[in-house]
N, C-alpha and C positions, 0 to 999 in steps of 0.2 A: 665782372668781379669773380677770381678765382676762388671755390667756394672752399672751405676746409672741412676734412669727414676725419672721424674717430674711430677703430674700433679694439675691441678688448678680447682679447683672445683666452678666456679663464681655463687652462687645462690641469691634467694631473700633476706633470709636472713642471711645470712654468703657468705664469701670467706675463703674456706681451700686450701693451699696449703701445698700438701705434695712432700717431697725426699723421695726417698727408691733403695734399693741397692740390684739387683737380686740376691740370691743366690740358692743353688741347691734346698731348701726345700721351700723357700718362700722366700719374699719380706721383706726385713727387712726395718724397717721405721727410717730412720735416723733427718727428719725434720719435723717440723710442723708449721705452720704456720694461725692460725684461727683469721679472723678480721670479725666486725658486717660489713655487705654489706650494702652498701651506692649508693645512683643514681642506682638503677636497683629492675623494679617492674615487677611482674610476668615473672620472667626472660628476661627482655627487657629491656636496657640499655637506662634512660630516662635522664640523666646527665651523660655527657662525664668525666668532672671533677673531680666529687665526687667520681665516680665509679673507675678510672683512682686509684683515693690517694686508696681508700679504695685493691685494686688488688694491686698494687704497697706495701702498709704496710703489708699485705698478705705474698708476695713474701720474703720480708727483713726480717722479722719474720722466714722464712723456711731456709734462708739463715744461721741465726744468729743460729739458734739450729740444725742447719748439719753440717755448717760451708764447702757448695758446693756452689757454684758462681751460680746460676739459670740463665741462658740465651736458656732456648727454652723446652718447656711443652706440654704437652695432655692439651686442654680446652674442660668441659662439655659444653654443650650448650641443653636451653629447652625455653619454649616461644610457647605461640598458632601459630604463623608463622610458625611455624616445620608440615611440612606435607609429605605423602607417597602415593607412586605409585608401584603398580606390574607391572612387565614389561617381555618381551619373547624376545630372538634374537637367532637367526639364522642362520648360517653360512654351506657353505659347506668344508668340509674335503678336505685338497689340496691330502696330502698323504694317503696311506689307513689308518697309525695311527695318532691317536689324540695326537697331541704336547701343551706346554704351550701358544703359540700363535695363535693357533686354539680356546682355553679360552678365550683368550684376543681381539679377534676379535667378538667372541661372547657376552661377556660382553658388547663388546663398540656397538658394534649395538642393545642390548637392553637398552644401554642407549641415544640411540637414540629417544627417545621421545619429545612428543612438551613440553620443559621447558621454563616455558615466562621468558621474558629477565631480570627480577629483584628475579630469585629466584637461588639459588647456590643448586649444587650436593652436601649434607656433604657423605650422606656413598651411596653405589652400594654392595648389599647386595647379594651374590648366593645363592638361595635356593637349589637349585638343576640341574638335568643336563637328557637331552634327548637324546642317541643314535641310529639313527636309528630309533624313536619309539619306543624306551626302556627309560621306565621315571625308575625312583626311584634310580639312576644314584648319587652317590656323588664325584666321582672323577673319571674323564675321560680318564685323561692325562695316554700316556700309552695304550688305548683299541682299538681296530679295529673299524672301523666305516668312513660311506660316510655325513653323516648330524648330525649336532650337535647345540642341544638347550639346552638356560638356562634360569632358571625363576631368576630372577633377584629384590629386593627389593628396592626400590631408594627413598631414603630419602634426603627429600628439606629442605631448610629454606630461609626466607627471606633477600637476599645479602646486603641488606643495615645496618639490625641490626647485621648479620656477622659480618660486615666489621665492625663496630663501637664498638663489643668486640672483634675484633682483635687490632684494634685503641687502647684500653682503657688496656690490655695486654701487646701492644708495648710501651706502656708508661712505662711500669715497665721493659723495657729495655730485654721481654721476647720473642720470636719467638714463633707463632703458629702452633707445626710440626701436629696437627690434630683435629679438632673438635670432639667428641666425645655426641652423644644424650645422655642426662641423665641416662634412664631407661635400653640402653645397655651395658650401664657401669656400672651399680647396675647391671642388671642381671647376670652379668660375677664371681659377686662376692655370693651371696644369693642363687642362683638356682643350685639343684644337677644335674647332667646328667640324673640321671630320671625323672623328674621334665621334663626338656628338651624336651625330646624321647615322652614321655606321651602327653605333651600338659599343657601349665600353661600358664599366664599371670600377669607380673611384674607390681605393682601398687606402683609408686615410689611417696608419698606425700610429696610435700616440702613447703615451708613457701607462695609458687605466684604461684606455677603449679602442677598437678598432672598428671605425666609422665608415658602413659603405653605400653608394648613392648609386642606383643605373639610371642611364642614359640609355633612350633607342628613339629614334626619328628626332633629336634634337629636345626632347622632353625627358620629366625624370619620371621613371616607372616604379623605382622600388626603392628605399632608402631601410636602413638597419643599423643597430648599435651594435656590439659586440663588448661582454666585458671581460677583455682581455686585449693588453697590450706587452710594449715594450720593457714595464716596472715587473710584467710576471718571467721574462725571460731574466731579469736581475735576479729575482728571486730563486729562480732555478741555480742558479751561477751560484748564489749566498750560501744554497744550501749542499750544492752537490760539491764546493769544492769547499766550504765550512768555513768561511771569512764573512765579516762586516758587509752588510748591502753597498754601502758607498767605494768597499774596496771594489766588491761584485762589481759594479756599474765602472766602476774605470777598468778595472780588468776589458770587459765588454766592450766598451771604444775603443780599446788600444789595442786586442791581442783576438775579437769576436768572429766569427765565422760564421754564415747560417747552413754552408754544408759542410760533411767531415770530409767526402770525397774530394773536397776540391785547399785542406791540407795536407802539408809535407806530413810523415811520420817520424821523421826526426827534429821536430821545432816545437821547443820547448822554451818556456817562462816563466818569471823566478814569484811566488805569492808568499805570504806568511798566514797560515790557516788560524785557525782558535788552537791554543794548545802546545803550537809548535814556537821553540823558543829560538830556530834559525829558519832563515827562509827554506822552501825545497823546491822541486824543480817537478813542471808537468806539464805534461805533452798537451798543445794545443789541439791536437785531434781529441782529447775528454773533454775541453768546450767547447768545441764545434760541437759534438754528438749531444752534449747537455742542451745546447742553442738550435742544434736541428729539430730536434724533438719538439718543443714548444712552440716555435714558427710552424712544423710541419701541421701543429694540432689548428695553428689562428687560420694559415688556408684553407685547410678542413672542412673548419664551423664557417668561412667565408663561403667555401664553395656548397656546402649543405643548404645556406641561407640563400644563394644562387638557384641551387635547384629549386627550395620552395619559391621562392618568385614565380616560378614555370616560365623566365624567360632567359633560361642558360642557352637557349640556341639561337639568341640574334645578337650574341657580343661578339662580330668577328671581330672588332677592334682590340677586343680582349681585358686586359688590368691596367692601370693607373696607378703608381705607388707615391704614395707619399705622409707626410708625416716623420716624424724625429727617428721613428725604429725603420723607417725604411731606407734609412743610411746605414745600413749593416750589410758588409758586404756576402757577397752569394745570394741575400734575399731575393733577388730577381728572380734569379734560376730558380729556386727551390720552389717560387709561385708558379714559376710557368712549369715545372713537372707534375705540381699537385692539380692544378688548374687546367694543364692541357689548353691555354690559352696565351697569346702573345702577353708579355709585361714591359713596361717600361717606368721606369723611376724618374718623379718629374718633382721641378723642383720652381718657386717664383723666379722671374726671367720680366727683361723691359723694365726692371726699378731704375729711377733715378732718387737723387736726394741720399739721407743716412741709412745704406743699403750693403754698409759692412758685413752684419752679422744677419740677414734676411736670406741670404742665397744659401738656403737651406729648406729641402722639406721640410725641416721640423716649426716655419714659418709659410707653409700654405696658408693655413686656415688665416693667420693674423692678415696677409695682404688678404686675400680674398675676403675679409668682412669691409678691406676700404673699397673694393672693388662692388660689393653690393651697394655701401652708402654711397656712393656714386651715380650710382643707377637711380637709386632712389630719389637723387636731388638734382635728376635730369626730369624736366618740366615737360619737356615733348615724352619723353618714352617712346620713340617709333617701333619700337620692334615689339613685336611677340612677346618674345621671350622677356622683355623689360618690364610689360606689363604683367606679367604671370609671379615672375618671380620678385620682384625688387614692391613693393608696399611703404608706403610712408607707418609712423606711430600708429601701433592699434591694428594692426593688417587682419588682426583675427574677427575684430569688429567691424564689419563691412557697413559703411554709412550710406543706410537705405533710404535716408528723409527723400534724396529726390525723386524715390520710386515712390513713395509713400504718398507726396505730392500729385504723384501723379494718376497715383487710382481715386485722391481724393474728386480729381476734375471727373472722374468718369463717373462716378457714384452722384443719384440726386440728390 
């Protein structure tokens, strides 16, 4: 039986919910559901209410063009409160082989770290695994060995704005079986395995945040929010040429540029400012220069946030672009001059089903949340990577009863 996964894409500026229905080749998209986001800035839910209807019509919309009852979803989650720790646990080998609960005991003890009491586990990430003092280790289970370590990724957020887009979710009569970070769930979709292997890093630009995840040996090393997106280059637009934000934002798709070098100086477009009681005319090189400056500053704090990682020298693969603002043209170029790194702009690709309005960065994240409930309601998980990243409900509560079990047999 083909199984059907959910997931809800809550950003700044949209809520996409999609249906889709596993099959052998792919994820066929049976619903959609895209409403303007309301009550939620830089990915932070600042009205319970608004955000509430606007999630809620979302959901009824996905309902109405699947014609599947939604009650329980994959939710993205992004916001500068998202934060990350590498972490090591330890454990010794009861038998001379390494079992699933020798994992699990190891996992839980490197998420043994001091987490202050208002921040939540979303993911417990494995990078990797040490036997004996045998690193470069990806799957243990199975191998002879007295000591076993794991490096572990643990990614936080703040438990109060959690809790309050669970709140505004559960209004919509929907269960949250897992949080999902933005930029991991775009990656899952845009990045090839070599890309992966190599070393790259996902720059997911959305409407309030710019969300980015590294990759190097096939695992994630560093993840980061940013609060700054593609609503602050509107902003700039609103104020330097002194019109309405919603005029600002279509100005921006239709006439935007992210270098000036790469406008004519005689192409010009006609706005009507605050004040001015006929349109006037102005040269598209003042909003390219308005729009390079703000873009030039998001690679900036991206590549700053790269150097603190300390792993800016194993991305030969280089940038990943995606998300809604990384449809503006020139953005490529302007990362790879700031970057000094290959970029490429990538977008969902292989959809079948209602996949009109999908083939778009500005819907990474939304397919790549069906693409984790996928994973997660594969019963084998053979790979690696399946298991580290995909978690059924609860992932941040790791259920030790059978370890528990089992020290009881050891104890008299």
């Amino acid at each position: 039986m083909d199984e059907i996964v959910v997931g809800i894409d809550v950003g700044t500026t949209k809520v996409c919910t999609l249906v889709g229905r596993v099959e052998e080749e792919a994820i066929r998209i049976l619903g959609v559901g895209i409403e303007p986001s309301e009550g939620i800035r830089r990915g932070v839910i600042v009205d319970l209410a608004t955000a509430a209807q606007a999630i809620t019509r979302s959901v009824k919309k996905a309902e109405q063009t699947s014609g599947v009852e939604i009650n329980a979803a994959l939710v993205s989650l992004a916001g500068a409160h998202v934060s990350s720790i590498n972490s090591r646990g330890v454990v010794g080998v009861a038998g001379e082989v390494i079992d699933e609960y020798d994992v699990a005991r190891a996992l839980d003890s490197a998420r043994a770290v001091a987490i202050p009491h208002n921040r939540e586990i979303i993911h417990i990430i494995q990078r990797g695994f040490v036997v004996d003092g045998q690193d470069g280790i990806q799957q243990p289970i199975g191998m002879h060995g007295f000591r076993l370590e794991v490096e572990a990724h643990i990614i936080t957020a703040a438990a109060a704005t959690v809790e309050n887009l669970r709140q505004c979710v559960g209004a919509a009569n929907v269960e949250v079986l897992q949080f999902v970070l933005n930029p991991l769930a775009s990656g899952d979709v845009v990045l090839t395995d070599t890309e992966r292997q190599m070393g790259v890093v996902v720059c997911d630009i959305g409407g309030g945040t710019t969300d980015l995840a590294m990759y190097v040996d096939d695992n994630i090393w560093h993840t980061m929010v940013l609060a700054v997106g593609g609503n602050h280059i509107t902003a700039d637009i609103a104020h330097g040429l002194r019109m309405p934000t919603p005029q600002a934002e279509e100005i921006k798709k239709q006439y935007g540029y992210a270098l000036k070098s790469g406008v004519g100086s005689e192409e010009y477009f006609t706005v009507r400012p605050f004040g001015e009681e006929q349109p006037v005319q102005v040269n598209r090189r003042e909003l390219a220069h308005i729009i390079e400056a703000r873009v030039e500053e998001i690679f900036l704090m991206a590549l700053q946030e790269i150097k603190r990682s300390g792993y800016d020298g194993l991305l030969p693969a280089g940038m990943v672009l995606t998300g809604g603002s990384s449809d503006l043209p020139g953005i490529r170029q302007l990362a790879s001059q700031v970057l000094g790194l290959p970029v490429r702009t990538a977008k969902p690709d292989k959809l079948v089903g209602l996949v009109d309005k999908l083939s778009s960065p500005a819907y990474s994240t939304s397919v790549g949340l069906l693409q984790w409930a996928a994973a997660m309601q594969d019963e084998e998980m053979p790979s690696r990577r399946d298991r580290s990243r995909y978690r059924p409900k609860g992932e941040s509560r790791m259920n030790m009863e059978p370890v528990k079990e089992w020290f009881k047999r050891l104890l008299p």
